[in-house]
C-alpha positions in Angstrom: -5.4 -30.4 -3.3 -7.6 -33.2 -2.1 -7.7 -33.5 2.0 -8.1 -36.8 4.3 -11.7 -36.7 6.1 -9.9 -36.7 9.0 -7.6 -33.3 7.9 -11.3 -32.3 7.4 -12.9 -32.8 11.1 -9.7 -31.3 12.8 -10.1 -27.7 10.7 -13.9 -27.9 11.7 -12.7 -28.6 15.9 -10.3 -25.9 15.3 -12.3 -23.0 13.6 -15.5 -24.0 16.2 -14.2 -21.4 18.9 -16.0 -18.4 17.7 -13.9 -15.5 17.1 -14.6 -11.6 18.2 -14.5 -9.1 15.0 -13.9 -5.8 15.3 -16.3 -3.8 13.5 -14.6 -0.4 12.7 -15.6 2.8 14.3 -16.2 5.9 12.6 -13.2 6.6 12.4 -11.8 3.3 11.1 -11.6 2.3 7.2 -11.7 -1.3 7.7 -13.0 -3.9 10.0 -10.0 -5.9 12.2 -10.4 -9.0 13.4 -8.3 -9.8 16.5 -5.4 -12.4 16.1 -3.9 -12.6 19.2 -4.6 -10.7 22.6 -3.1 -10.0 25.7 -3.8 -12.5 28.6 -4.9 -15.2 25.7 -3.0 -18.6 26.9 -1.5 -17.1 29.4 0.5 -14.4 27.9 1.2 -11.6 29.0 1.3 -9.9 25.5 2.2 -11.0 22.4 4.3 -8.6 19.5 6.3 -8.6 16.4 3.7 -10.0 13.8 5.2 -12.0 10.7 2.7 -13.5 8.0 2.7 -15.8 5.2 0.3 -17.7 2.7 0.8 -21.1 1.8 0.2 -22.3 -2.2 -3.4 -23.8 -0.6 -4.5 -20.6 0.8 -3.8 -21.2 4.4 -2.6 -18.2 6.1 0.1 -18.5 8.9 0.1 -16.1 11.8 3.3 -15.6 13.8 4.5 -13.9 16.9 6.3 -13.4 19.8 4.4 -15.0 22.9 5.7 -12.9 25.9 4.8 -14.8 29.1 5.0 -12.5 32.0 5.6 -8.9 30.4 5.6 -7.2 27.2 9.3 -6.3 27.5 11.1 -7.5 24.3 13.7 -9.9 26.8 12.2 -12.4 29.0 10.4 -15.9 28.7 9.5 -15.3 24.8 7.8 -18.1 22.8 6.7 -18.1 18.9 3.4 -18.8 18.3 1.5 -19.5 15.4 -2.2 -19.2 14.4 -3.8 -20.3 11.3 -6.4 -19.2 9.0 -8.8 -21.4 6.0 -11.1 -18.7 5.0 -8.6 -15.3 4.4 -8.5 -14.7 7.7 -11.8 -14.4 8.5 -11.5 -17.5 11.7 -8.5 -18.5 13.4 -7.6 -21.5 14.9 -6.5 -22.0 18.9 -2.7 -21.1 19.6 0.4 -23.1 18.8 3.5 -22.6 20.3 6.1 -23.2 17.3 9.2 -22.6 19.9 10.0 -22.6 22.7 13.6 -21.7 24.4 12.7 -22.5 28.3 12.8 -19.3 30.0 15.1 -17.8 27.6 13.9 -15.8 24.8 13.2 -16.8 21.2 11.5 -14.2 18.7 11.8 -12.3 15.7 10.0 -15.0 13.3 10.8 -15.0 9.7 8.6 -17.3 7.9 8.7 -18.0 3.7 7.7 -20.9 1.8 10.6 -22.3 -0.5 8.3 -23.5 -3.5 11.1 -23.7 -6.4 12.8 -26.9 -4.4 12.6 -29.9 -6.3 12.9 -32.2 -3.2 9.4 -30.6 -1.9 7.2 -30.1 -4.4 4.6 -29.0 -2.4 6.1 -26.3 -1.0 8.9 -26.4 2.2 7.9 -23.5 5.0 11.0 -21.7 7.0 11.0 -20.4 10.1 13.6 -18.1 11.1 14.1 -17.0 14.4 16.7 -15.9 16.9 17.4 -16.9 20.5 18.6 -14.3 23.3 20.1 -15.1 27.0 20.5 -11.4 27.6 18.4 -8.4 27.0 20.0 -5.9 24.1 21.4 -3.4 25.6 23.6 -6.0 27.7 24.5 -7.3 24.0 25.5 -3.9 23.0 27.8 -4.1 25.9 29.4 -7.1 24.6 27.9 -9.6 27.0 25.8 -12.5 26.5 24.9 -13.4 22.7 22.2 -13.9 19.8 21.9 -16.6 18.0 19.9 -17.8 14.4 18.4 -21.0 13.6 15.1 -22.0 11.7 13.1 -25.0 11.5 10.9 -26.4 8.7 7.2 -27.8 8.0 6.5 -30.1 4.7 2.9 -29.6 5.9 1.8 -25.9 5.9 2.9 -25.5 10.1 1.0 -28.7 11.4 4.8 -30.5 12.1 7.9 -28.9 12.6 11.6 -30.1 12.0 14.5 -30.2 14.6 16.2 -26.7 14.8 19.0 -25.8 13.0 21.7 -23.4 14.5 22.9 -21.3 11.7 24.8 -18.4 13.6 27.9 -19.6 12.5 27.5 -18.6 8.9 25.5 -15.4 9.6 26.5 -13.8 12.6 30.1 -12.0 13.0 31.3 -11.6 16.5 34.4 -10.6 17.9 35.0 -13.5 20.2 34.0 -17.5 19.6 30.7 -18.4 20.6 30.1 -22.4 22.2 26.8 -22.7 20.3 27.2 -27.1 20.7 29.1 -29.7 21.2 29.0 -30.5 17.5 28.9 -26.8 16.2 32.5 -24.2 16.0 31.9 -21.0 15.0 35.3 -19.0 14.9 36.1 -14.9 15.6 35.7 -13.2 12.8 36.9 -9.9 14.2 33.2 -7.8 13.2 32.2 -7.5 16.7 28.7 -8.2 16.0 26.8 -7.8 19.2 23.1 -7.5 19.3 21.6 -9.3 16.1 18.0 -9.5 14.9 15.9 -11.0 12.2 13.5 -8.8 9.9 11.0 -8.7 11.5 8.4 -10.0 9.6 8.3 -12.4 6.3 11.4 -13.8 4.6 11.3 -13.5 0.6 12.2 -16.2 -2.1 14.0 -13.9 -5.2 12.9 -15.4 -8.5 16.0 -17.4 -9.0 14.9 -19.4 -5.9 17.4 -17.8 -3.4 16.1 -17.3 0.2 16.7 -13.8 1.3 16.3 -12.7 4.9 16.8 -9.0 6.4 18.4 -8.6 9.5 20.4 -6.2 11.4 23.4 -6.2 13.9 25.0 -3.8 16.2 29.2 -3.4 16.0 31.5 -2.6 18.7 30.6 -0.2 21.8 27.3 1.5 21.9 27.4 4.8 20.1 25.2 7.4 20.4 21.8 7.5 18.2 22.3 3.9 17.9 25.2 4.3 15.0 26.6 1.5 15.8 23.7 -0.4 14.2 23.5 -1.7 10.5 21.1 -3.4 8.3 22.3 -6.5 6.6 21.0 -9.6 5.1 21.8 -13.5 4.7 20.2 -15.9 1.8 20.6 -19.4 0.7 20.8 -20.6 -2.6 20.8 -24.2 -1.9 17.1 -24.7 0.0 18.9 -23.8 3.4 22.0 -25.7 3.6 24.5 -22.8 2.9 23.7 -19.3 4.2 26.0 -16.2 3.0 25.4 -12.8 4.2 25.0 -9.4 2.3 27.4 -6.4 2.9 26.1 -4.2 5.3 23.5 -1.3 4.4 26.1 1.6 5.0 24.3 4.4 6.7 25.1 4.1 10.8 21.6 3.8 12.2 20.4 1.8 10.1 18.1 -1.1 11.9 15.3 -3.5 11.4 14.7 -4.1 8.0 11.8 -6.0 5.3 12.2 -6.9 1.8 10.5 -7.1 -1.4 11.3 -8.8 -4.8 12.4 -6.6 -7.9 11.8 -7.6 -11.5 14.7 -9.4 -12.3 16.5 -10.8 -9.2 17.2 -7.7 -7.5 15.5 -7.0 -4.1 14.3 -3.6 -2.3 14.7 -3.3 1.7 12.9 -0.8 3.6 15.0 0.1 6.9 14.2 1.5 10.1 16.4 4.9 10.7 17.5 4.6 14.4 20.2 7.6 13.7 17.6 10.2 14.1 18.5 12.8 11.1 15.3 12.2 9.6 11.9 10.6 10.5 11.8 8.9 7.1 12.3 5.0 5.8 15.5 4.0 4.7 15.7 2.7 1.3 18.2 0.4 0.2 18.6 -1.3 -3.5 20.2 -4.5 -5.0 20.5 -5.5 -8.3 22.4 -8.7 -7.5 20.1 -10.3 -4.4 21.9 -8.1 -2.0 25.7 -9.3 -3.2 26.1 -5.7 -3.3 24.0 -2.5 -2.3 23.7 -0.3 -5.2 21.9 3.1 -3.7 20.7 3.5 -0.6 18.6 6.8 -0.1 16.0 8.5 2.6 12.3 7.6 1.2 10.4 11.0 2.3 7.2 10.0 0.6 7.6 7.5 3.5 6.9 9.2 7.2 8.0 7.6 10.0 8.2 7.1 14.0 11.1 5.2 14.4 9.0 2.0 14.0 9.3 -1.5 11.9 7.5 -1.1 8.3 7.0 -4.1 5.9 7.2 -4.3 1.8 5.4 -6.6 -0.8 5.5 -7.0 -4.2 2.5 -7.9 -6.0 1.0 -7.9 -9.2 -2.0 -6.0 -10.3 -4.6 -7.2 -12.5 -3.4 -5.6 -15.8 -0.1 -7.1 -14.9 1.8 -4.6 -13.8 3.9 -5.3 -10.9 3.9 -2.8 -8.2 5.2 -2.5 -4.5 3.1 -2.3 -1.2 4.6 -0.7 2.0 3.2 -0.9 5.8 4.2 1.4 8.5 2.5 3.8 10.8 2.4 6.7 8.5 3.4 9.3 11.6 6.6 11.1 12.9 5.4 12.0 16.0 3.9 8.8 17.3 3.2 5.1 16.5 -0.3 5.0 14.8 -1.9 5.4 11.5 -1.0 2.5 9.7 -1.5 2.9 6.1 -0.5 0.9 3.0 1.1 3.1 -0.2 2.0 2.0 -3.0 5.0 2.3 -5.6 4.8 1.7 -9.7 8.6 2.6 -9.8 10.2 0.0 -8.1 10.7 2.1 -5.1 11.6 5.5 -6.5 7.9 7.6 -5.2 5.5 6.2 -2.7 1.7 7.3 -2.9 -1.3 6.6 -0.8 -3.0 3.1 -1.3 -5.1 2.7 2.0 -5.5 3.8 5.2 -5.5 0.7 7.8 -5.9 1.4 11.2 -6.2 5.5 12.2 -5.2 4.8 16.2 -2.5 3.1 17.9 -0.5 0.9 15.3 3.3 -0.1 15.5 4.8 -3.5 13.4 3.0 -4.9 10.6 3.4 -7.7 7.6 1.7 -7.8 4.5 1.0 -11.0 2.3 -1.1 -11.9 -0.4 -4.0 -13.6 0.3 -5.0 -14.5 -3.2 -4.6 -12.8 -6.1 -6.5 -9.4 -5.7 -6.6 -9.1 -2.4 -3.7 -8.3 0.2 -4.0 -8.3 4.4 -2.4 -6.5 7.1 -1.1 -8.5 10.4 -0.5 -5.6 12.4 -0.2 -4.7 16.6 -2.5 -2.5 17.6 -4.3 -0.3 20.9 -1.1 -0.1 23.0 0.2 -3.2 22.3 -3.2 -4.9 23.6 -3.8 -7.1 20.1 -2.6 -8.3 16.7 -5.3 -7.7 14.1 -5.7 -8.3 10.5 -7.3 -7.2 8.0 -8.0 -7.6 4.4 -8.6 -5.3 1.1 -9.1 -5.9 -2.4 -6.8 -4.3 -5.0 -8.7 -2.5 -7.6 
């Protein structure tokens, strides 16, 4: 791809703010190169860390920018840093969104690159807007709602938003999302609703799948009334349908991976509490249906956001990657295993990050390496990292 001199002098301004590395400790298996940190532009803290790659190589950092705390409701903004040289540099902050002193978060970026109409490449960004905190939403007041924008240029420009909530979201009474926009009841109760968190996926057949989650009627205990779920377009965003719901009551945030031949893997965060493992959940149809859903106990857990990749090793055989702090006690030890049978056993690929860890994303940075956007130290930073595959 051939890039105006001017394209040219603007990476240079923005990669000319040196950037602290972390080297690692003794302790640590890789060195982690701060993304975002606490105070930087005036935020209080920044969370929920979503990554992508675009076909040029450019890497696109997301989060949530939380102004004055770093409680999940408030004055939330998503930001976005980029990245020309695997991650190595990263350019000064951009806010993508901002909802006024409402919250918007949970970003959920993919790049459509099977739509004829952009053949370059079209980059999503899915995100939801709050005007109460959750547990309020649990309680049936206030509401979520889903929209995404779009960049023909790898994040440099943006699109209007689009409100989608009316195709994906199920509540029990009508919401007035516009003057222009009706969504009717639906009689599903959906209360508090969530993206991913973390990256969208684009099956092979070109459909864009995102995970999500929802709560359903009055609060039950061990969070049951939660459910995974998902929504997908197969018309380059302008339809949206949603899955069935993952049917195991606890069942929360939720990541996805690509299976050979259409079908798609998500691994789910267990709210319920019966066991400090991932959820597992399989489609052979794109998430039409859910065909097994089981408790992954080669996966540990905290109670904690994990994220899944598919990629494909160099003597072609395709494999899954999964993120998550590899603890049940506490949030920390991030490590990265590794599946050969679609999902079925889970071994040990690399260790990430031995100290404080929570949410993460994976993407492929070129073919044989993979990096880790992941929070890390309390909260305090967003790091990534980088490893080859051997």
């Amino acid at each position: 791809m051939k890039y105006s001199v001017l394209y040219i002098i603007q990476l240079a301004m923005l990669f000319a703010k040196p950037v602290l590395i972390a080297q690692p400790s003794s302790t640590s298996p890789l060195p982690v190169i701060p993304v975002f940190q606490a105070g930087e532009d005036g935020y209080r803290c920044f969370r929920i860390p979503a990554v992508v790659c675009s076909p040029q190589g450019l890497l696109l950092s997301f989060a949530e920018g939380r102004l004055r705390n770093c409680g999940d409701f408030g004055d939330v903004d998503i930001v976005l840093k980029t990245s020309a040289d695997g991650g190595q540099t990263w350019s000064p902050l951009q806010v993508v969104v901002n909802h006024d002193s409402l919250q918007a978060g949970n970003p959920a970026p993919v790049f459509d690159l099977l739509d004829p109409a952009f053949p370059g490449g079209r980059l999503f960004l899915f995100y939801n807007t709050g005007n109460v905190p959750e547990h309020a939403l649990r309680q049936g007041q206030g509401h979520r709602e889903v929209w995404y924008i779009s960049s023909e240029d790898a994040g440099k420009s943006w699109s209007a938003p689009t409100n989608i909530t009316a195709q994906v979201q199920r509540p029990g009474l009508p919401i007035d999302l516009s003057p222009t926009t009706d969504l009717q009841p639906k009689g599903a109760d959906w209360r508090a609703y969530a993206n991913t968190p973390g990256h969208a996926l684009q099956l092979d057949h070109g459909r864009i799948f995102v995970p999500a989650n929802h709560s359903a009627g009055d609060p039950q205990a061990s969070s049951r009334d939660y459910r995974a779920h998902a929504y997908f377009s197969d018309d380059h965003g302008s339809t949206f349908r949603l899955s069935p719901d993952v049917d195991y009551p606890g069942s929360n945030e939720s990541t996805a991976a690509r299976l050979p031949g259409g079908g798609v893997l998500m691994s789910v965060r267990n709210e319920s509490g019966d066991a400090k493992y991932r959820l597992l959940a399989r489609s052979h149809s794109g998430g039409e249906a859910w065909d097994s859903i089981w408790i992954a106990r080669d996966l540990p857990d905290p109670v904690c956001q994990g994220s899944l990749l598919n990629v494909v090793l160099k003597n072609g055989l395709p494999v899954l990657l999964h993120s998550n702090p590899a603890s049940q006690t506490k949030r920390c030890c991030l490590t990265v295993k590794i599946s050969k049978d679609a999902g079925m056993h889970w071994e040990l690929l690399r260790e990430i990050y031995p100290g404080s860890a929570a949410y993460s994303d994976l993407v492929s940075v070129n073919s044989a390496t993979v990096g880790v956007l992941f929070e890390g130290d309390d909260y305090s930073r967003i790091y990534f990292a980088a490893f080859e595959l051997d």
